[in-house]
C-alpha positions in Angstrom: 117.7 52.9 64.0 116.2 54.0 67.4 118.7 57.1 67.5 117.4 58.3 64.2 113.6 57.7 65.0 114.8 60.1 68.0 116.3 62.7 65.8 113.0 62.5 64.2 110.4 62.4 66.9 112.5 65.4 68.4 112.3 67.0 65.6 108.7 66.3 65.2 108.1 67.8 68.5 109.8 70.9 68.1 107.7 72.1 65.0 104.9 71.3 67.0 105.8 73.3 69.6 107.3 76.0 67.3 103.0 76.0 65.7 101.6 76.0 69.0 104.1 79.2 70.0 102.7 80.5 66.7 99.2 80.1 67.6 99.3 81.6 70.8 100.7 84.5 69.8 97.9 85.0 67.1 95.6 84.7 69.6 96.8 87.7 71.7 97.4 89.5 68.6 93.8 88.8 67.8 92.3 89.7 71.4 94.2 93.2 71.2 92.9 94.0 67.2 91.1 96.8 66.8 90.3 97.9 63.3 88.5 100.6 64.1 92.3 101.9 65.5 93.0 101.7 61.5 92.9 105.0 59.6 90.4 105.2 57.0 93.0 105.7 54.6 95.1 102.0 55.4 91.8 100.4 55.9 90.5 101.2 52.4 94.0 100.4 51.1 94.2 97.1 52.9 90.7 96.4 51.9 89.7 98.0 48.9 86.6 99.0 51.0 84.9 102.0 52.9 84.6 101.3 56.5 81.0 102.5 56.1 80.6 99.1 53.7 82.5 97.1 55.4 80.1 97.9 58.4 76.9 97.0 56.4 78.5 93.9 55.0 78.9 92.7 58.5 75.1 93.6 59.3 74.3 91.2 56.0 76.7 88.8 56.4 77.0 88.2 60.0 74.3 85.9 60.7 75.0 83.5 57.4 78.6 83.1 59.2 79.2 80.5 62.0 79.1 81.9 65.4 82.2 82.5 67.6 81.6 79.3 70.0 84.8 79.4 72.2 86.8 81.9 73.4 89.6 81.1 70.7 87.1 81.1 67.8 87.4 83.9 65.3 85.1 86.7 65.4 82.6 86.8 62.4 84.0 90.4 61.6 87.6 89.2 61.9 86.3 86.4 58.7 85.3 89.3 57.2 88.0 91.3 57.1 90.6 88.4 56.1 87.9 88.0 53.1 88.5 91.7 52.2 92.0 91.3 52.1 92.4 88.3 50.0 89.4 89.7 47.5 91.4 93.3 47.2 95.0 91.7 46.8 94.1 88.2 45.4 96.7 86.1 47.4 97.5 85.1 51.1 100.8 85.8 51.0 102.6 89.0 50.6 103.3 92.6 52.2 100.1 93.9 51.2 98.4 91.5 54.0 101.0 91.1 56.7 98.5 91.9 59.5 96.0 89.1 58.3 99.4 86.7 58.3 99.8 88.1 61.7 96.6 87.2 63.0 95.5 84.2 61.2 97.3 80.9 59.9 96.7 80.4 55.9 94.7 77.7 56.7 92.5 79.9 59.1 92.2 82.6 56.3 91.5 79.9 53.7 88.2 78.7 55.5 87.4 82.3 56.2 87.5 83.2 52.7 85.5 80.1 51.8 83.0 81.1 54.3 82.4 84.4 53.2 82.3 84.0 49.7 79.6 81.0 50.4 77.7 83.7 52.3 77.8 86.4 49.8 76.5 84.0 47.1 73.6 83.3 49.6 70.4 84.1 47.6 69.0 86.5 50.0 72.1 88.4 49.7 71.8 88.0 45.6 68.6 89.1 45.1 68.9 92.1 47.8 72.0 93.7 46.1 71.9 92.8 42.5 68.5 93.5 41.2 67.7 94.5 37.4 64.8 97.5 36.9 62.0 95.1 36.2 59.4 97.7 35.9 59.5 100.0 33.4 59.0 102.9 35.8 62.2 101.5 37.6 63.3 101.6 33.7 63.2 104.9 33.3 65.0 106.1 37.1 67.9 104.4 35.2 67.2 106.2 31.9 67.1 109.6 33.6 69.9 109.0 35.9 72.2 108.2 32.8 71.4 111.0 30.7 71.7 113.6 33.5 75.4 112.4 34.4 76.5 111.0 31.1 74.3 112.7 28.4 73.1 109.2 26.6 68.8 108.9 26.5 67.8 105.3 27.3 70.5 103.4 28.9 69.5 101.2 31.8 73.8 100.2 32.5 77.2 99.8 30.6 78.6 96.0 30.3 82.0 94.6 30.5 83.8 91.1 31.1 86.4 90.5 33.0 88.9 87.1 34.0 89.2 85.9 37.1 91.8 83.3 37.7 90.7 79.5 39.2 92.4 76.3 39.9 92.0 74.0 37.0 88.4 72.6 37.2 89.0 68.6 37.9 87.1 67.9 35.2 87.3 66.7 31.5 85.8 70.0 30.1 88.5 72.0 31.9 89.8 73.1 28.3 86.9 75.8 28.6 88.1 77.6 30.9 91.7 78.5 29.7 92.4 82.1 28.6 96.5 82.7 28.3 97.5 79.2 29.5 95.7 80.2 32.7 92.3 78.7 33.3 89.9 81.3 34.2 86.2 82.1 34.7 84.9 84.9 32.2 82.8 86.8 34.2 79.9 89.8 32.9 78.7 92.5 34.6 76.5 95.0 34.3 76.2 98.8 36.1 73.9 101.4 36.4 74.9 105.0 36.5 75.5 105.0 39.9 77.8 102.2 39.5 75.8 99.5 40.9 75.7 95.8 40.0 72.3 95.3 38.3 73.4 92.0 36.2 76.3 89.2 36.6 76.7 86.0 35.1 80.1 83.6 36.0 78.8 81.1 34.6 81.3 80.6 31.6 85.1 79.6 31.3 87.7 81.8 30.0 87.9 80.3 26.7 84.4 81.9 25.7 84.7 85.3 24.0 82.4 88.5 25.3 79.6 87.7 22.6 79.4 84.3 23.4 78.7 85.6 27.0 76.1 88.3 25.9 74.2 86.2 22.9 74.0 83.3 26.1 72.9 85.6 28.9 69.6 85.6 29.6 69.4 89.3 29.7 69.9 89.6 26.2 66.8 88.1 25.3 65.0 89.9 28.0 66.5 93.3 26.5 64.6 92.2 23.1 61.8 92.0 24.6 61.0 94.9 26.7 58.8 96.8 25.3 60.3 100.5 26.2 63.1 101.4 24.3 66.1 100.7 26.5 70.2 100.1 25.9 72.9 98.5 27.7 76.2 99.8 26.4 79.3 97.9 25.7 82.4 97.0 23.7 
């Protein structure tokens, strides 16, 4: 009995000591990354962003993320960047994110995707970045802007839905949200010409179909009642 609690407290030991190694030698990897050393071209592949964007999302984002307190805390811009990658590749495992794995533990790049995420859905970041053309002379910008690149007269955006896979919701209703024996959330969003988010609304499962989504968005009823004449466009 006492040689086998042994075996097992050595055992025991020896993973601990194999995650501290680990750790330690993310740490050094992390005080020598660079990413401005990355070429544009791997950057935006790893990232699915411009470095010019990724540099303004760090300006917004920076002071809703918790501060580097010690000196083997993670940098608010290394969060950032391990957000990017799981965003643009949708998993935390895999070739396509080896140097995140390098750097960071899963765990690590589990909070720091969580973190992020909670700081893009901060409202000030919402209603800075997602804003609908209230006015009609905003209106007709969007109008203009659409019929010079596209040829269509008064169309303030284009619609379209897409899935995007969740846990199953630990809840009774979690029948809502399956699409394809996956559960999902069935997303809308709208563009303008320039291909900016003026609408979204996530706030359906995958089991609803795109008109449920539109005749229950609130935008639909505030397209009925502008007074202008003004389209969204969709399938």
């Amino acid at each position: 009995m006492a040689l086998s609690y042994f075996f097992i407290r050595s055992s025991l030991l020896e993973e601990e000591d194999d995650d501290c190694e680990r750790a330690r030698k993310r740490r050094k990897l992390r005080a020598k990354f660079n990413p401005a050393k990355i070429s544009d071209q791997e950057f935006l592949y790893k990232y699915r962003v411009t470095r010019e964007l990724y540099e303004v999302l760090c300006d917004e984002l920076i002071p809703l993320l918790r501060p580097k307190k010690s000196v083997n805390g993670l940098d608010p811009k290394l969060k950032i960047l391990a957000a990017l990658n799981f965003y643009a590749w949708g998993h935390l495992r895999g070739i396509n994110n080896r140097r995140c794995r390098m750097l960071l533990s899963k765990q690590s790049r589990t909070r720091c995707t969580g973190e992020v995420t909670r700081a893009l859905n901060d409202p000030s970041i919402i209603e800075k970045f997602i804003q609908f053309p209230e006015t009609q002379e905003d209106r007709e910008i969007n109008k203009q802007k659409y019929y010079e690149k596209f040829g269509f007269p008064n169309v303030l955006g284009c619609v379209d839905s897409t899935h995007v896979l969740v846990l199953k919701p630990p809840t009774d209703d979690h029948h809502l949200y399956i699409n394809n024996n996956n559960h999902t959330v069935f997303s809308q969003i709208v563009c303008d010409a320039d291909c900016n988010i003026i609408s979204v609304d996530s706030s359906h499962g995958g089991a609803s179909t795109k008109q449920d989504l539109w005749t229950a968005n609130p935008l639909s009823t505030h397209m009925q009642n502008l007074k202008d004449t003004a389209y969204i466009l969709g399938k």
